[in-house]
N, CA, C and O of each residue as an XYZ file, in Angstrom:
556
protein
N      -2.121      2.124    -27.715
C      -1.888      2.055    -26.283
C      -2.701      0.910    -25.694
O      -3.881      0.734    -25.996
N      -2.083      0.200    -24.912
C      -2.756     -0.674    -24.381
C      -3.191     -0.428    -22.703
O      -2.440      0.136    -21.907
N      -4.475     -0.940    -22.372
C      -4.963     -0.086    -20.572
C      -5.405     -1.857    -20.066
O      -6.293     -2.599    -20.486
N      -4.794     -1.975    -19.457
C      -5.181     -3.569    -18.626
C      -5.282     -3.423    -17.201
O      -4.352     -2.949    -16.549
N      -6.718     -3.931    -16.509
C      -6.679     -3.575    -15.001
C      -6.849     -4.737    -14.741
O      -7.502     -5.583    -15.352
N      -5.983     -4.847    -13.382
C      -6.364     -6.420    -12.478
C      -6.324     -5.739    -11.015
O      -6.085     -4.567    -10.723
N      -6.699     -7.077    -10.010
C      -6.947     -7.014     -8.543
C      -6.133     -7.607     -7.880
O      -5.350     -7.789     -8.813
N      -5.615     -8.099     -6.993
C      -5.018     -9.076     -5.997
C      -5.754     -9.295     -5.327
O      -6.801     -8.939     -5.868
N      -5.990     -9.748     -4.252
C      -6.340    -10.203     -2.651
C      -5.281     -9.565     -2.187
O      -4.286     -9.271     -2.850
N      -5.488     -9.307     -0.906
C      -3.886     -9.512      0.131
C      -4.738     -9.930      1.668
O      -5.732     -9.361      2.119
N      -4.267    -10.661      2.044
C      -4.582    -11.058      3.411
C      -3.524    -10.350      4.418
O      -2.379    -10.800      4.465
N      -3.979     -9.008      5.393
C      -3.109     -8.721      6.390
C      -2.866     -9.662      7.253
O      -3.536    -10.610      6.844
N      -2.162    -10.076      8.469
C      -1.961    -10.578      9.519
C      -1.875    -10.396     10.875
O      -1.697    -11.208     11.782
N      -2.081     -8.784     10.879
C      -2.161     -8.407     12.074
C      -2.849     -6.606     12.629
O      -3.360     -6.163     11.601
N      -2.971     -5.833     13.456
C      -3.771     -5.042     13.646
C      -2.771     -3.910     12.455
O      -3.201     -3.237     11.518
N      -1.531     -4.044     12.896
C      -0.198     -3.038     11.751
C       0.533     -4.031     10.976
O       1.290     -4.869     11.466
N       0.318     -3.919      9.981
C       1.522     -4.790      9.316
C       2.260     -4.107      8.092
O       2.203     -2.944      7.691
N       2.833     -4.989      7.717
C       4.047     -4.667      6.474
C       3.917     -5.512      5.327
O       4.938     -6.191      5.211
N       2.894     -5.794      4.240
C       2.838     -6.829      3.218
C       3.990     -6.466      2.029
O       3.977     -5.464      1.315
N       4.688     -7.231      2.021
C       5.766     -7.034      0.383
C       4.545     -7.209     -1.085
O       4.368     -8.384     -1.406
N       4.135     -6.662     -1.521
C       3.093     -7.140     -2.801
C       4.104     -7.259     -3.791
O       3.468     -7.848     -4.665
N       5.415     -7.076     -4.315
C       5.762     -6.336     -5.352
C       6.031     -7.951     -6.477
O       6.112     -8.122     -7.693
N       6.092     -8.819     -5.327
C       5.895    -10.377     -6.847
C       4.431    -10.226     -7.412
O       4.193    -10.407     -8.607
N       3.299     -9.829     -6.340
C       2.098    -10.271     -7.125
C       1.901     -8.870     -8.316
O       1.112     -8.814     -9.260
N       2.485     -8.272     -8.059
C       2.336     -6.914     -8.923
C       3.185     -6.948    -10.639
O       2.956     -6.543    -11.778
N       4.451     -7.853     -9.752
C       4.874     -7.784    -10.637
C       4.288     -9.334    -12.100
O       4.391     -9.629    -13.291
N       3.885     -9.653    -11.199
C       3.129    -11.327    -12.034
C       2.123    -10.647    -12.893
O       1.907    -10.764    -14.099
N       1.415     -9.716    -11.745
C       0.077     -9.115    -12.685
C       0.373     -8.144    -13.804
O      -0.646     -7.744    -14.368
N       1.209     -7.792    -14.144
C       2.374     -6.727    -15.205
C       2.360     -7.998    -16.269
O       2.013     -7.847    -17.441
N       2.725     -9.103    -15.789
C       3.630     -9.892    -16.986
C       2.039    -10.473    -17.461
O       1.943    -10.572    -18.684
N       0.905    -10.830    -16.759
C      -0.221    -10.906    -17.372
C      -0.708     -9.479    -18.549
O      -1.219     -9.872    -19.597
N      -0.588     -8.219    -18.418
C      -0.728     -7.965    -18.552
C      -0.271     -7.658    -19.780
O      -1.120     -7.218    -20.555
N       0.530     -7.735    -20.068
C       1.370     -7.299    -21.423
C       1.701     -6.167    -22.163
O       1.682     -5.872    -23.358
N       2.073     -5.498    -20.907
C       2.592     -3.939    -21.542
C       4.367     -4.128    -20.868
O       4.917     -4.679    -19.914
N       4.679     -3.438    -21.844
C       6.051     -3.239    -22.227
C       6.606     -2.354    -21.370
O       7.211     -2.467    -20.304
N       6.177     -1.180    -22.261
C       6.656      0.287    -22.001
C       5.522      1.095    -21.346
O       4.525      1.169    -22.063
N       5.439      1.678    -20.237
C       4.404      2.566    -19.474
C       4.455      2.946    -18.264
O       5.236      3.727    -17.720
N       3.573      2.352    -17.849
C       3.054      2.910    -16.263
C       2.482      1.981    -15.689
O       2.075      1.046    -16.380
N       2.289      1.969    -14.282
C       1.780      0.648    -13.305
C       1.185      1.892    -12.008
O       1.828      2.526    -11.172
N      -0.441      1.857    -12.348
C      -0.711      2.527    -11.289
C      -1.929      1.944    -10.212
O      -3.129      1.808    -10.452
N      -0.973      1.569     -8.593
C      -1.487      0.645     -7.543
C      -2.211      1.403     -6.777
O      -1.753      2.511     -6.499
N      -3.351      1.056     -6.312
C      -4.657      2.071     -5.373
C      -5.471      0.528     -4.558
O      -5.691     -0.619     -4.948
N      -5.692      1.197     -3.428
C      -6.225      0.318     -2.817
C      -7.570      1.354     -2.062
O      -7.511      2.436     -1.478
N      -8.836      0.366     -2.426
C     -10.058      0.802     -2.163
C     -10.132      0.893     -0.626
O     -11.298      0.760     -0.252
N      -9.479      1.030      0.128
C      -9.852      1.197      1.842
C      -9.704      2.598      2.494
O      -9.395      3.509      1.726
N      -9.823      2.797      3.366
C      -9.486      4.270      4.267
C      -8.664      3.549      4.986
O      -7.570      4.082      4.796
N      -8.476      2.394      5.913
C      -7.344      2.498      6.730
C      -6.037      1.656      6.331
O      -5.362      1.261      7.282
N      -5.646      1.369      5.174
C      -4.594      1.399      5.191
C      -4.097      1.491      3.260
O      -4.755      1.293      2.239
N      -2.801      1.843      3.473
C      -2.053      2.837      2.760
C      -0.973      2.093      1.775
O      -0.543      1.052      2.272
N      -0.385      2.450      0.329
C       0.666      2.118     -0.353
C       1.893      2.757     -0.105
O       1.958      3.930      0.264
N       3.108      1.856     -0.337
C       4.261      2.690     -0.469
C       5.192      2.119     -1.203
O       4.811      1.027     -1.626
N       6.299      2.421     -1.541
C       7.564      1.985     -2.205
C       8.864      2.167     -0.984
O       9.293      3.321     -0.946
N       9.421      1.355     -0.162
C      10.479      1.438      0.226
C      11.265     -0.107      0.737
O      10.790     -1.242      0.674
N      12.554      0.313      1.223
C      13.400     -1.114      1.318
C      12.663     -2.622      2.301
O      12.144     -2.442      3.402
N      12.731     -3.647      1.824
C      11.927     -4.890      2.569
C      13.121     -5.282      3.468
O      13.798     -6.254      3.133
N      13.459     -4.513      4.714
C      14.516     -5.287      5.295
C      13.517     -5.531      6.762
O      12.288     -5.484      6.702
N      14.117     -5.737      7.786
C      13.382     -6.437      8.604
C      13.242     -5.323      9.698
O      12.160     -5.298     10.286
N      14.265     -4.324     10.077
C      14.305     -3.459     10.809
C      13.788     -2.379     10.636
O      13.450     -1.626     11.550
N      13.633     -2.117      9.214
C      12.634     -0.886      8.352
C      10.896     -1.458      8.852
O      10.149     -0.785      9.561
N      10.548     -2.866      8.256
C       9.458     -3.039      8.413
C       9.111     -2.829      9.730
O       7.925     -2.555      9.913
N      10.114     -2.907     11.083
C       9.028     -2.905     12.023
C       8.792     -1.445     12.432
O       7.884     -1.094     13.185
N       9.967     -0.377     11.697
C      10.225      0.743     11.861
C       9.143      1.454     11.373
O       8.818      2.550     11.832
N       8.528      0.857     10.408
C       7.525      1.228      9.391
C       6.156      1.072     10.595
O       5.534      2.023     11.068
N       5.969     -0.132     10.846
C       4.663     -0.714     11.948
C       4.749      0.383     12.866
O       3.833      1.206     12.860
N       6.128      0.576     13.994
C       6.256      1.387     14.675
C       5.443      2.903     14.556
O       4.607      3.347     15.344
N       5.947      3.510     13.370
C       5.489      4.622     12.893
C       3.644      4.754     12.244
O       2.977      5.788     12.247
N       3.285      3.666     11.851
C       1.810      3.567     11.568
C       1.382      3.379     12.169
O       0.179      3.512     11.944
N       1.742      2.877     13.573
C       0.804      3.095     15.090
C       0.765      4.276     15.893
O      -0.140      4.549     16.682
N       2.377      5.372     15.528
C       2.448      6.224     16.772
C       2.167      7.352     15.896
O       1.282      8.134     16.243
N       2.724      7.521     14.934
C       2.401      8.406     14.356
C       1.195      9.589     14.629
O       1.329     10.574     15.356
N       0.035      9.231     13.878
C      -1.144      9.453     14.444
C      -1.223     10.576     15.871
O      -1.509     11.773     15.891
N      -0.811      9.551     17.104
C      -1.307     10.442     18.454
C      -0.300     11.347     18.229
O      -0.348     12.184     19.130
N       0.605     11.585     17.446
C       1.220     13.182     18.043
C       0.765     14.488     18.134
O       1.166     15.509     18.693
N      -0.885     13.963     16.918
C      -1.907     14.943     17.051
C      -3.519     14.678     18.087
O      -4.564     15.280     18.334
N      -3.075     13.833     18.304
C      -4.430     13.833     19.154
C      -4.948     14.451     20.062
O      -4.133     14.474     20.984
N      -5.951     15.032     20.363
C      -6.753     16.120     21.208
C      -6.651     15.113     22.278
O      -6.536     13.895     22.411
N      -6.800     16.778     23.362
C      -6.794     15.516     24.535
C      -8.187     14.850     24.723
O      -8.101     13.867     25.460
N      -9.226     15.056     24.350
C     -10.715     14.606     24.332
C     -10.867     13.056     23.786
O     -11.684     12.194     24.109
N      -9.403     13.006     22.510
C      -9.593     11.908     21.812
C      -9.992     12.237     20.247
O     -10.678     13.181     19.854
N      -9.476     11.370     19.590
C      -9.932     11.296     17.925
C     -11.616     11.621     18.052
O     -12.250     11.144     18.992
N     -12.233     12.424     17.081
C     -13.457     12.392     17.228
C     -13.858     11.079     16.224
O     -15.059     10.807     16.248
N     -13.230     10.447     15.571
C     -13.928      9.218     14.852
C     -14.237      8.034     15.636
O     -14.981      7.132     15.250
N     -13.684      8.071     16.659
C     -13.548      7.057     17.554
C     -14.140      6.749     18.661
O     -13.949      5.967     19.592
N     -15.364      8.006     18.177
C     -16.416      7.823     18.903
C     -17.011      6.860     18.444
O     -17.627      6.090     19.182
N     -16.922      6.641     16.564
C     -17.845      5.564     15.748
C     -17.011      4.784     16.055
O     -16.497      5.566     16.855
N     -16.402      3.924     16.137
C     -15.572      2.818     15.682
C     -13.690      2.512     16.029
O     -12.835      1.727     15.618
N     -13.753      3.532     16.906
C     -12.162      3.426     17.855
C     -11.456      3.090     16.491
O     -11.053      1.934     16.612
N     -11.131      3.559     15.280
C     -10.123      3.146     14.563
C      -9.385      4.812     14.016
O      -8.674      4.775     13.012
N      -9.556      5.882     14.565
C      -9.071      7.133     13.752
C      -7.783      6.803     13.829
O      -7.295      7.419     12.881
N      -7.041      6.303     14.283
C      -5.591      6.228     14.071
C      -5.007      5.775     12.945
O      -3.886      6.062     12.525
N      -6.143      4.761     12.281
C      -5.808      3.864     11.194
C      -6.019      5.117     10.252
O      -5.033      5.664      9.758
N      -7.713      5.720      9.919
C      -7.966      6.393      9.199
C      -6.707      7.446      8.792
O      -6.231      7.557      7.662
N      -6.304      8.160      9.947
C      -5.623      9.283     10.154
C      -4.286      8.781      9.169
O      -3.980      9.368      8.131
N      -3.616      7.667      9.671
C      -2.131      7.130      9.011
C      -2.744      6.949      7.564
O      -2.213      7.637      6.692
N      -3.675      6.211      7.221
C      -4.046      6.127      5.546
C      -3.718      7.254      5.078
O      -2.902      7.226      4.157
N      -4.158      8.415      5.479
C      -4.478      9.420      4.648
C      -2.752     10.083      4.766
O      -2.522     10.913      3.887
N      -1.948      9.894      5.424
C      -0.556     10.438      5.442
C       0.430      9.591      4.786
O       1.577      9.991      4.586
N      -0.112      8.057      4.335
C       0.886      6.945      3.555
C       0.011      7.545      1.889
O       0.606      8.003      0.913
N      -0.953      7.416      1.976
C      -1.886      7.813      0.617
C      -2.694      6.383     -0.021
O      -2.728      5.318      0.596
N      -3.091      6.522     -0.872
C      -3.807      4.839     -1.341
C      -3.440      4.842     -2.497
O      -4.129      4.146     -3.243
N      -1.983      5.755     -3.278
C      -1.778      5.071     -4.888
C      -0.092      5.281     -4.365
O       0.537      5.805     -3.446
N       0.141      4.504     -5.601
C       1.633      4.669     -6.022
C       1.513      3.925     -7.342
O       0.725      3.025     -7.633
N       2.707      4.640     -8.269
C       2.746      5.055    -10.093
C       4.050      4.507     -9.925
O       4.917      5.108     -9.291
N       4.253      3.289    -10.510
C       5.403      3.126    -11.185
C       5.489      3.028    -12.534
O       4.531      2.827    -13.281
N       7.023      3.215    -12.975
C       6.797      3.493    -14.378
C       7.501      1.858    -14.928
O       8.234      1.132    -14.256
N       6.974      1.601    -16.397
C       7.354     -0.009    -16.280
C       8.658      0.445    -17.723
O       8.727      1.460    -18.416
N       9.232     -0.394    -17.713
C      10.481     -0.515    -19.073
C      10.704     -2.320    -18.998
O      10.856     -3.052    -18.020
N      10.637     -2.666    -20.649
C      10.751     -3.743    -21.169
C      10.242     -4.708    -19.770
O      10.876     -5.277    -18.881
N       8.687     -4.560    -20.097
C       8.115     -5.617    -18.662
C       8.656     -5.661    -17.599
O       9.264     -6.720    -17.447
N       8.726     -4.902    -16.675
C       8.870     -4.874    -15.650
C       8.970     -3.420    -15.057
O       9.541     -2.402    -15.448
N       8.179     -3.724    -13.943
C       8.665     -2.331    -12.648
C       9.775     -1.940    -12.632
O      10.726     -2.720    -12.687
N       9.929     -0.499    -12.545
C      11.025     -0.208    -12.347
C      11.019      0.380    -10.617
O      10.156      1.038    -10.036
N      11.861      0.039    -10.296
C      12.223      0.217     -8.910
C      13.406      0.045     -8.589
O      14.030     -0.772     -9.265
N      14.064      0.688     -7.550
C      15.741      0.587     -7.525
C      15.884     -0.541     -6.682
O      14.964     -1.259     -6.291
N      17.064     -0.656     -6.428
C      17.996     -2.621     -5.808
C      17.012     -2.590     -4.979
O      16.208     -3.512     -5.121
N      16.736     -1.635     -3.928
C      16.472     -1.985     -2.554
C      15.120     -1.522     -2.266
O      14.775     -1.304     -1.104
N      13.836     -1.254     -3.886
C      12.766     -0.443     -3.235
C      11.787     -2.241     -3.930
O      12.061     -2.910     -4.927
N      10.601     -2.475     -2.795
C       9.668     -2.798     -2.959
C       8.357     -2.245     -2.610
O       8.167     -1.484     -1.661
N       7.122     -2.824     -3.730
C       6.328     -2.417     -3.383
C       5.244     -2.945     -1.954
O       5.001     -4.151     -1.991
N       4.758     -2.364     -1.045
C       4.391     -2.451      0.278
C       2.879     -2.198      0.607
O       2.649     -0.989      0.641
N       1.754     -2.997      0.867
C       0.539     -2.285      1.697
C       1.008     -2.515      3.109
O       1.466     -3.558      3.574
N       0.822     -1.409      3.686
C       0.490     -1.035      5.008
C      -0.828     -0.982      5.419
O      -1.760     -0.281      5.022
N      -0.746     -2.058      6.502
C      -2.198     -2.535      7.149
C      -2.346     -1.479      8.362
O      -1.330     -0.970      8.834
N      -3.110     -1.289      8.659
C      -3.634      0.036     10.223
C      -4.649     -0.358     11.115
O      -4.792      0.091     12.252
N      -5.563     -1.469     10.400
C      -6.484     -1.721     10.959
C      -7.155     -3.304     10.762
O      -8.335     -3.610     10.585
N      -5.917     -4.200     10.864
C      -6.245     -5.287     10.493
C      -6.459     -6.410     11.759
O      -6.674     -5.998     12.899
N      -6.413     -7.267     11.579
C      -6.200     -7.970     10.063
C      -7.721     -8.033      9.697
O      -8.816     -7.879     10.238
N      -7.001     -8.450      8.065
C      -8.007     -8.330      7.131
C      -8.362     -8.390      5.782
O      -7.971     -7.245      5.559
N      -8.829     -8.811      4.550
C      -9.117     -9.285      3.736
C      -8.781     -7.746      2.514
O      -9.728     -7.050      2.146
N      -7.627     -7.517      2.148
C      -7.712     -6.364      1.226
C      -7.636     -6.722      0.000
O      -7.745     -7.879     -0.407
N      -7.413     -5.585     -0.764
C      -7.460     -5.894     -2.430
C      -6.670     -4.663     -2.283
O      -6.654     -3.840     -1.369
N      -5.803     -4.742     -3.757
C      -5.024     -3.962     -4.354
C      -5.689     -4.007     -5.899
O      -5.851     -5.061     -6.515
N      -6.040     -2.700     -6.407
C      -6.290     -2.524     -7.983
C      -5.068     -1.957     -8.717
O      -4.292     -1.069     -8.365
N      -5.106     -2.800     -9.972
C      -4.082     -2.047    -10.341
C      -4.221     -1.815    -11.973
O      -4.970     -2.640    -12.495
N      -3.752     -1.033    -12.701
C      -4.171     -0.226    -13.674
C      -3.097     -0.158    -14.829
O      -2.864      1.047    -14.927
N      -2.286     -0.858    -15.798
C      -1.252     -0.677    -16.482
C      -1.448     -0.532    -17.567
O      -2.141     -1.291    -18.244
N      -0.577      1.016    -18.191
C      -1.312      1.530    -19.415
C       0.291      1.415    -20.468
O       1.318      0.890    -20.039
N       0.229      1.695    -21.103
C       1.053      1.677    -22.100
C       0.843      1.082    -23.681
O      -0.202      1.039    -24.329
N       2.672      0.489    -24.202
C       2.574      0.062    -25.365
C       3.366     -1.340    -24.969
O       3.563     -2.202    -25.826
């Protein structure tokens, strides 16, 4: 079995955003040199989150939309108590409901993912200087 880990950078662009990662993911796979396995993406932050879905233009802002509002549908009326430290619980709050991994499974080098799914960080609290780790095990 072979276990190969690499990093990216990703530079967000804005306070919510929508990054496509799934070329640098997929570049870092073909460095990697596993075949047959698994591809598992985690990002070291609390406020923002991985996902797998379609890169069209009306999704992404649908996506932004929802990682900003999301959040207050629970908010006390007092206010987030994190935001007493640092006015960002909204970000925190959406991380923890997108999650910080996603597992794809790889066949003959490459991700598998269907026509229309890429892989995505969602920014909450940017912009800002992230990293994506990523972990590919196999043969």
């Amino acid at each position: 079995m072979i276990i190969r880990s690499a990093s990216v950078p990703i530079e967000t662009p804005a306070v919510v955003s929508v990054v496509n990662m799934t070329a640098q993911a997929g570049s870092a796979l073909a460095r990697a040199g596993v075949g047959h396995g698994l591809a598992v993406f985690t990002v070291p932050h609390t406020t923002c989150g991985l996902c797998v879905n379609e890169d069209e233009a009306g999704l992404k802002e649908d996506l932004i939309h929802l990682a900003s509002c999301l959040p207050d549908s629970i908010r006390p009326k007092e206010g987030f108590h994190h935001d007493r430290i640092d006015d960002n619980a909204r970000a925190h709050l959406g991380a923890v409901l997108l999650g910080h991994s996603v597992t794809i499974p790889v066949v003959e080098g490459d991700l598998v993912l269907g026509s229309w799914q890429s892989l995505f960080l969602i920014e909450m609290d940017g912009p800002r200087s992230r990293r994506v780790d990523m972990l590919f095990m196999g043969e």
